[in-house]
C-alpha positions in Angstrom: 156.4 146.4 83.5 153.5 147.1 86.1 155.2 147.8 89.7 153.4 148.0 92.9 154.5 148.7 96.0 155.5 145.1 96.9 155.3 143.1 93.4 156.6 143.2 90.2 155.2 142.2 86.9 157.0 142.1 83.4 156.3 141.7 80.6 158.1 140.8 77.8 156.6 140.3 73.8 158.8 138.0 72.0 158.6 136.6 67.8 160.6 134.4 66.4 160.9 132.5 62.9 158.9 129.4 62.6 160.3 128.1 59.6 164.0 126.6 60.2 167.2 127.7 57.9 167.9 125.4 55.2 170.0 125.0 52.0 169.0 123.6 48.3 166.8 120.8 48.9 164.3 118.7 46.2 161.3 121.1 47.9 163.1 124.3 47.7 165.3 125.2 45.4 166.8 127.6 46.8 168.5 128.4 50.1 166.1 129.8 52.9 166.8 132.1 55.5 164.0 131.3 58.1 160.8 132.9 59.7 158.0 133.9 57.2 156.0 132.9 56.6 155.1 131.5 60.0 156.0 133.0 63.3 155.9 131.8 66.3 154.3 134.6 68.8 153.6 135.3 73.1 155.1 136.7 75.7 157.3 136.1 78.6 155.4 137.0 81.7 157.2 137.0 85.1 156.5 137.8 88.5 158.8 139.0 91.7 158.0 140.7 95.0 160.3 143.5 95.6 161.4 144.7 98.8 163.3 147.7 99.3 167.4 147.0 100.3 169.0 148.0 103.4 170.1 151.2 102.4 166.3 151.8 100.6 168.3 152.7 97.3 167.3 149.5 95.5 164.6 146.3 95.4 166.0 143.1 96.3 163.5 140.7 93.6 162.1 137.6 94.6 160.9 135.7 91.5 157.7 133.8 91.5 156.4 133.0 88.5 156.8 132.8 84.7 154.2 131.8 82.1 153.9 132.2 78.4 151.0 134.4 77.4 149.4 134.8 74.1 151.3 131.7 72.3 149.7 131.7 68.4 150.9 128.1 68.5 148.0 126.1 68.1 147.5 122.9 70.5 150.0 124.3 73.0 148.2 128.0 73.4 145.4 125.7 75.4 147.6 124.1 77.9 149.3 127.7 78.6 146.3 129.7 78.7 144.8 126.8 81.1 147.3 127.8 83.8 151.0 126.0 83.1 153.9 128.4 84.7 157.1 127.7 86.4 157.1 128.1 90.0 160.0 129.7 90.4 160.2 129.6 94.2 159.5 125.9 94.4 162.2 124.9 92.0 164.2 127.2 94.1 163.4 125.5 96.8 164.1 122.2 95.2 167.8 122.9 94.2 168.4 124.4 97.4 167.7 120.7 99.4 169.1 118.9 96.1 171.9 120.8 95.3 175.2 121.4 97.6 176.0 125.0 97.8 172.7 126.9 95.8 171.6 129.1 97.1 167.8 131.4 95.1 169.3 134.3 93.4 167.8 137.4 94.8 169.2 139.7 92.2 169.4 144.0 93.2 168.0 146.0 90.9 168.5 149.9 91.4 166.8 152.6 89.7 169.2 155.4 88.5 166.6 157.8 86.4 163.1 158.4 86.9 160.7 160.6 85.0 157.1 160.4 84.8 157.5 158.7 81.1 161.3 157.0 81.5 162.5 154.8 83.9 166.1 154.0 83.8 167.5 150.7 86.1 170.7 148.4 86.4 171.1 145.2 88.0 173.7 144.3 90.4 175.9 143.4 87.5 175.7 146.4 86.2 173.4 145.7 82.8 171.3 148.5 81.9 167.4 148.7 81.3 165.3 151.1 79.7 161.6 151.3 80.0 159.2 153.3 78.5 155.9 154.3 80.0 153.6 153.3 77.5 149.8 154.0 79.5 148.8 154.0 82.9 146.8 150.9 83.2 148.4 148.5 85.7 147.0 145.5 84.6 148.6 142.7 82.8 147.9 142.5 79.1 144.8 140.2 77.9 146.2 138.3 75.1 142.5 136.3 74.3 142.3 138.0 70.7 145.5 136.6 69.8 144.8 134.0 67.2 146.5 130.1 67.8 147.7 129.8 63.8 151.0 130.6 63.6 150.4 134.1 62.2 148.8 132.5 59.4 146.2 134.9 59.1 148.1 137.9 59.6 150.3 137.1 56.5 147.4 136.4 54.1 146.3 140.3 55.1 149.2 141.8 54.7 149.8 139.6 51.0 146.3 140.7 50.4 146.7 144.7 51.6 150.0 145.1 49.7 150.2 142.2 46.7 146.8 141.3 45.4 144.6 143.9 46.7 141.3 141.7 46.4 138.3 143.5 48.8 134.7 142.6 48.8 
């Protein structure tokens, strides 16, 4: 997470098997659990202003934004890294004149440790998050050297570096 004094940006890596579950079938004969060896890669970016509550205990969040960053999903990394995100406040704004009784979710979210490498926070329901301070750079992570092939490459290394062991 990078916090300013009036926005808040999180980030929020994510990899998932690219390769379904499946049983016995004439291709495989045997049953397969899913994910290698393909993955699919990126990360959830989301922004919110903050603005201090009432009582100055807590940030009210105001989402804005949320993209995908970094996709290794060739074809579809283009048309994310060219700019597609939700607008969060518009489709907000949309169910609030389409929909009887919404109202945007402007959820609390209240710091209850602090230390200069551990932050500690709950929501207004009560969920717990930890963050870690990882460095002190505030600015969102560049995903450009993230390859668009399913982590193709990546796999072929590490079969290399640990099975065949082939260098030139």
């Amino acid at each position: 997470q990078i916090v300013s004094p009036s926005l808040l940006v999180s980030e929020f890596e994510v990899k998932v098997g690219a390769i379904p579950f499946f049983n016995f079938t004439p291709l495989t004969p045997f049953p397969y659990s899913g994910g290698l060896p393909f993955t699919i890669d990126g990360a959830i970016v989301s922004s919110a202003d903050i603005t201090p509550t009432a009582d100055g205990k807590a940030w009210e969040l105001y989402m804005d934004t949320v993209q995908i960053r970094g996709s290794n999903v060739p074809g579809l990394r283009r048309v994310l890294d060219d700019g597609l995100q939700l607008d969060s406040r518009q489709l907000a704004s949309f169910l609030e004149q389409n929909v009887d009784g919404y109202t945007t979710p402007r959820p609390i979210f209240k710091t209850t440790y602090l230390s200069d490498t551990l932050r500690i926070s709950r929501d207004q329901d009560g969920k717990v998050f930890v963050y870690a301070k990882v460095s002190d750079d505030t600015s969102t992570t560049d995903y450009s050297g993230t390859e668009a092939d399913l982590g193709l490459l990546k796999f072929l290394e590490d079969l290399n570096d640990n099975v065949i062991k082939f260098y030139i």
